[in-house]
Steps between C-alpha positions, in 0.01 A plus 500: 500500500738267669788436278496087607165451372503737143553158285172394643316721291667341197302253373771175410456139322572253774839360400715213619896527432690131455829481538789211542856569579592125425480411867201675657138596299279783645160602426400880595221725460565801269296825442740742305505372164448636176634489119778700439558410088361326224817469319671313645198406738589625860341478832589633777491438918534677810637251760606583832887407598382394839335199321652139415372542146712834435823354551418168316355666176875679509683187536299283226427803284154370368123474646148436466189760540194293504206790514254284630106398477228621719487132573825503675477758802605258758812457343585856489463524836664204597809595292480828730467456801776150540845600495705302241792575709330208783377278263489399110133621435486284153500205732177621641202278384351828337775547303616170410217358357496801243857483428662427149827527355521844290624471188825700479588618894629273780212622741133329478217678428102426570236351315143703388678869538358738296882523329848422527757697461854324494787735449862562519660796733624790292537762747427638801476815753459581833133771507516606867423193757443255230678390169361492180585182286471542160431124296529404143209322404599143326201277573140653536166243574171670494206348584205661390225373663625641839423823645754732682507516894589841593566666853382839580476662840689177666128326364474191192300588219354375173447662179175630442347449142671728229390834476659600154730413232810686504561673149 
């Protein structure tokens, strides 16, 4: 198996990170995410150092994961493939006209996502090539009439129907 293309065969909810260092906001796609506690509630990150958002979560210690809708594909992809080191994606009509002020972080966050997660910087490591950012939970929206968007195999997908209850 080619070691560049294992995390393919991961299935991952499509996630957006927000941040805001006081003078700049980004907007990035994210694909390593997952709980880490319930108490306190924990999530955690992988974000590359060779990206703008890595060095601005650092410097303003708090961001946004917004796991998005499988309404909202085109904003994945447009959050991954512009570099927020040439321009301020949030000024982008996409973004902008889905942006609102979060409720306890400096960085915006987007309308209609399936939830936001605003949280504080308690720690973090470096994990080989990428560094894994580890985020009290202070402010959570759900909205439960979306469903998830999730990648798999570098393809978008929707949730089937539910197969089971888990007991």
């Amino acid at each position: 198996m080619n070691h560049k293309s294992f995390s393919r065969k991961i299935p991952h909810p499509v996630s957006l990170l927000s941040v805001s260092d006081g003078e700049r906001e980004n907007i990035a796609t994210m694909s390593w995410l997952s709980a880490v506690s319930r108490k306190p509630p924990l999530l955690m990150v992988s974000v590359s150092p060779r990206r703008l958002s890595h060095e601005m979560v650092l410097k303003s210690g708090e961001f946004a994961i917004m796991i998005l809708s499988d309404t909202q594909k085109e904003l994945s992809t447009l959050a991954g493939t512009v570099s927020g080191s040439k321009m301020n994606k949030w000024e982008l009509p996409q973004f902008n006209s889905h942006k609102k002020k979060a409720n306890l972080i400096k960085a915006p966050v987007l309308n209609n996502c399936l939830a936001v997660f605003e949280c504080k910087l308690v720690n973090h490591l470096t994990a080989g090539d990428h560094t894994i950012m580890i985020g009290e939970i202070i402010h959570l929206d759900i909205n439960g009439e979306a469903k998830p968007l999730s990648l798999y195999d570098h393809n978008y997908h929707s949730l089937g129907g539910l197969i089971d209850i888990y007991p």
